[in-house]
N, C-alpha and C positions, 0 to 999 in steps of 0.2 A: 545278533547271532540266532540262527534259526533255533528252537526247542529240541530238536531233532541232534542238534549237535550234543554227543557224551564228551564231558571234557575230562581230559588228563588232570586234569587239578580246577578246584572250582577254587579253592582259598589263598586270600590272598592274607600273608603272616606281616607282622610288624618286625621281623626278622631283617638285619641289614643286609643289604644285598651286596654281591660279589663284585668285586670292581677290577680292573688290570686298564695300564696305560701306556704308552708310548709317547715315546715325541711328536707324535701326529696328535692323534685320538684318544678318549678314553671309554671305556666297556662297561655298562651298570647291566649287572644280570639278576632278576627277583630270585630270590634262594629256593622258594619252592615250585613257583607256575614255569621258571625257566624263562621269562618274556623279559626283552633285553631290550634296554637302548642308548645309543651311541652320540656322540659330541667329539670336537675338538680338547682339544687343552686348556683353551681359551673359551671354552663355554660356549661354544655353537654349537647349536645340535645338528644333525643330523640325523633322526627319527624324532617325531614330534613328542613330545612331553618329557624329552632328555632337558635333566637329570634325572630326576627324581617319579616321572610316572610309569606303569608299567602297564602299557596294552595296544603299541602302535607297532610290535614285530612280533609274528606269530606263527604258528604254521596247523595246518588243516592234512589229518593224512585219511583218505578212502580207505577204509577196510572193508572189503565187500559189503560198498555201500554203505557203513556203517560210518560217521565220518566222528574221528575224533585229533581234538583240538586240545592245546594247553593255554586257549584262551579262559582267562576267570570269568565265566559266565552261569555255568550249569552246576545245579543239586546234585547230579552224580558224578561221582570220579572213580578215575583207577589210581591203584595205588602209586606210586612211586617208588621207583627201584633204588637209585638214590639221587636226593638233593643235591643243585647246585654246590660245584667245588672249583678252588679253583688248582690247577696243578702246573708243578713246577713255573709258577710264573709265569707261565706263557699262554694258556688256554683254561675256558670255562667249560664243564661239561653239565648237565642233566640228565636222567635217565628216568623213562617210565616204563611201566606193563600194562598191556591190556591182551586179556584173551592169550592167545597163541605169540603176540607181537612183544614187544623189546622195541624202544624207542630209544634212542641217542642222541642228543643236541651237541656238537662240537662248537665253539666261537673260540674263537686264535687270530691272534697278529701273524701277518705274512713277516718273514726274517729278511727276503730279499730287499735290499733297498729302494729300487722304484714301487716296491709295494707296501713298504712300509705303513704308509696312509689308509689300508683297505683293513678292513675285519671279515675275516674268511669264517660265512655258516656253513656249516655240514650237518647234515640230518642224516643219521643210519636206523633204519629198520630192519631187524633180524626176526625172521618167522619160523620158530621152533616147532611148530604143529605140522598140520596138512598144509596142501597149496594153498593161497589167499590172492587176490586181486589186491594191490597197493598201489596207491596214488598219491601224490606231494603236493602243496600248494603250501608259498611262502607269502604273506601278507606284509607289507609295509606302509607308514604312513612317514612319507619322507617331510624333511621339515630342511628349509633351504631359506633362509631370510625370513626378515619380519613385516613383508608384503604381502598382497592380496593379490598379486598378478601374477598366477605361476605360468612357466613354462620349462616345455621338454626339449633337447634337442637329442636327433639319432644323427647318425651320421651321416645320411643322407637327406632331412627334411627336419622339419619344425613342427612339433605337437601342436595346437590349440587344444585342440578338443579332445575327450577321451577317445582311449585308441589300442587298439588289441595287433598285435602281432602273432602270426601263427610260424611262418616262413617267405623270409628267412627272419630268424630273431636277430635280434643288432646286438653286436659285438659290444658295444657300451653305448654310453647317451650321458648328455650331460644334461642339467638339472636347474633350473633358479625359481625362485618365488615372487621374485622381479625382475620385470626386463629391462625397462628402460632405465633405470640407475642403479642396473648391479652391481657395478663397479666401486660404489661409494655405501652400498647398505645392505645387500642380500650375499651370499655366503656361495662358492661354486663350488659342487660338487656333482662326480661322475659314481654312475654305478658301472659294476660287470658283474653282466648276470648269468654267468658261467664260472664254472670252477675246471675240474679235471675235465678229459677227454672224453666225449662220448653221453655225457651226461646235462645238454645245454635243455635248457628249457622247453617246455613244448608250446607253450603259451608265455608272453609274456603281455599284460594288458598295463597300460598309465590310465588312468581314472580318478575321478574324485574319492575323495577317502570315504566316503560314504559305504562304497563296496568294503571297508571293515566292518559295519554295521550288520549286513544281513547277508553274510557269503556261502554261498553253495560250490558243489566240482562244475559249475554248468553256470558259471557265473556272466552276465549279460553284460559288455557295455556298452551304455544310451548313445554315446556321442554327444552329451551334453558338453558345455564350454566349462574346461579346467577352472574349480576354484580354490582349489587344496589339494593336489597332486600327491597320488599312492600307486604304489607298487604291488601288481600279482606277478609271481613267478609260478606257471604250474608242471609239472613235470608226470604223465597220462599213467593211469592206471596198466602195470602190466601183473603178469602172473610168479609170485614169486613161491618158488618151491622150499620143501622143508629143507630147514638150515642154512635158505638162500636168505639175501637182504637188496633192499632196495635202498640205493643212498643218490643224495643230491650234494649240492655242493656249488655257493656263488659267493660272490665277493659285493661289498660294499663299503663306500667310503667318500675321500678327498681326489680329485686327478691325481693321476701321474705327472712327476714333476715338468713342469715347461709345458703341460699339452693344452693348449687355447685353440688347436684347429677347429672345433666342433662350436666352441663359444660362440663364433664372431655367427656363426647361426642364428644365434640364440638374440645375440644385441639386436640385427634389427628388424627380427621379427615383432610384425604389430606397429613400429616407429611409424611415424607418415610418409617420409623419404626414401624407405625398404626396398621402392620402386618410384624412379621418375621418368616422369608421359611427357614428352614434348612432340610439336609439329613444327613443319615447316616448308616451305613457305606457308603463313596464315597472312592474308587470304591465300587460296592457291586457284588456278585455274585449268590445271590438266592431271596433274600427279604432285598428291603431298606426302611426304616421307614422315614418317612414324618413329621416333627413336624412343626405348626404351631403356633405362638404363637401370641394372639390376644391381643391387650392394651386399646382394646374398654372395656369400665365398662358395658356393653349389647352385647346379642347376635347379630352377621351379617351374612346377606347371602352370600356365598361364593360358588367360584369351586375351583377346584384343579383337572389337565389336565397333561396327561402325550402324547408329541408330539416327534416325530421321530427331529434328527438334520435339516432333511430337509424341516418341518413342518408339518406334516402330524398327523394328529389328532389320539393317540392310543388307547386312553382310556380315559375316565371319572373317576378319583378316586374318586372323592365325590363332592356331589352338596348339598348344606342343612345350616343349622344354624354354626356357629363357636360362639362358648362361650370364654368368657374371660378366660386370662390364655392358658396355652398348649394342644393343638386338637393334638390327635394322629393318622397316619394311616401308610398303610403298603403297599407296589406295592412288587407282586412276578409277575415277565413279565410269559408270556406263547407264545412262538412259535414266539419270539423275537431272533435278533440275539445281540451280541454284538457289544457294539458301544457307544455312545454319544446321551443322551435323555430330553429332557427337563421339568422340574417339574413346570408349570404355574400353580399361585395361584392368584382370580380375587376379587376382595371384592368391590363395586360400581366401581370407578374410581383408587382402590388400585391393582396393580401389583406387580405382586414377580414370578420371572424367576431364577431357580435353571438349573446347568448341571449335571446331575447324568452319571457315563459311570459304563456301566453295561460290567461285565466279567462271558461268561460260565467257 
């Protein structure tokens, strides 16, 4: 965390922390930094260091430039209005001061049944002074299995690599820590990173947890390849007037019951079969057919490259969407001679190298 950052609470207390459960999930909130983290019933987490640690969900708010945090990092604090409680059973709150500001942390269980599984955060800021610039950033280091291979899926494509969304934000995305044997060892869970109407995120980045470490409003991601997959939600600095507030508000959790449309993404991203290249006729002598067959449940972008033995780039067969199921096409060479050719098919990080040997 940058020096720069003034934190809402630097201290961390030996005080036990506030807990509420459901038949899903259960909620561990620190009684005074306010920093929560979530698991099942059965002891999966679902923010990393769930049970018992407290520093992997946080939130960063812009105070004209000023940025403060209730992560326990810094020598100065503001005071707190009051200490984690929990009330009527159903919801945690926390409450700080700084300046002119009034900070609110809400965490509640959703009552509807299909959302049972979710813990709804809400952040409200109320600025009792003059006008002030206020901005929100929600920090998560999500924890999905006890593998080394994470991945993201959104609803239309498959994360590898880190990856920032501006617009449109995705509706949900589902989550593993393993791909190839999730089924038998890593834990599926979906986020939504929207709450009420009107208030979706303006940023929403998947990155290495790493961006917990040293985060700014102006935070960069590398596109380095996922090794421990975390969540920015940011929502943009606007002007909020006196006695106005700035609130946000997303959900995070388990899916919704029955929902695996997004998953089957997720399985065979990275597998080696994701994508199969076949030819035919090999040999060929006037026109060979190219079939690809795609195991994604959605379309990807793809090429398909047709290169000399020596590598020499010939041709471009097709650049464009590949749809689930068998893509067909065709290479008639022109002003080729015979030989040995190579049929490269490229999908993100998926490869497929066919040898076609062409005879006049």
């Amino acid at each position: 965390m940058k020096r720069h950052l003034i934190a809402v609470l630097a201290l961390i207390s030996i005080l036990s922390a506030a807990s509420l459960e459901n038949e899903f999930i259960r909620l561990n909130v620190h009684p005074q930094s306010g920093i929560f983290n979530l698991g099942t019933v059965d002891d999966e987490p679902l923010i990393d260091g769930y049970p018992d640690q407290f520093e992997n969900a946080f939130f960063i708010v812009n105070y004209d430039g000023v940025l403060l945090t209730n992560f326990p990092d810094e020598p100065e604090t503001a005071p707190l209005l009051d200490t984690t409680k929990i009330w009527e059973d159903r919801y945690i709150t926390t409450e700080w001061a700084y300046d002119d500001l009034q900070i609110w942390q809400k965490l509640r269980f959703l009552d509807e049944d299909s959302l049972r599984r979710f813990l709804n955060i809400e952040l409200l800021v109320y600025n009792e002074g003059d006008s002030h610039s206020v901005g929100i950033q929600y920090l998560m280091d999500m924890r999905i299995g006890d593998n080394d291979n994470p991945g993201i899926a959104v609803p239309w494509e498959s994360i590898t690599d880190e990856t920032i969304y501006t617009d449109p934000i995705p509706g949900y995305f589902s989550a593993y820590q393993d791909i190839a044997h999730h089924d038998s060892s890593s834990l599926f869970a979906m986020g939504i990173p929207y709450g009420r109407d009107l208030i979706m995120p303006d940023v929403l980045a998947i990155a290495n947890s790493t961006i917990l470490d040293d985060i700014t409003f102006d935070t960069h991601i590398t596109g380095a390849d996922l090794f421990d997959a975390a969540l920015l939600l940011r929502w943009n600095d606007i002007i909020v007037h006196p006695t106005g507030m700035q609130v946000i508000e997303f959900n995070w959790g388990l899916p919704y019951p029955g929902f695996d449309s997004v998953s089957e993404i997720t399985k065979v991203r990275n597998i080696p079969n994701a994508m199969e290249l076949s030819l035919a006729p090999n040999p060929f002598n006037s026109r060979l057919a190219v079939d690809l067959l795609s195991h994604f449940p959605v379309e990807q972008k793809s090429t398909i490259e047709i290169y000399s033995i020596d590598g020499k780039l010939i041709e471009i067969l097709y650049e464009g969407d590949i749809m689930p199921g068998h893509n067909h096409f065709y290479w008639s060479p022109e002003d080729q001679s015979s030989g040995v050719y190579l049929i490269v098919q490229r999908a993100g990080k998926i490869r497929n190298t066919k040898r076609a040997i062409y005879m006049k």
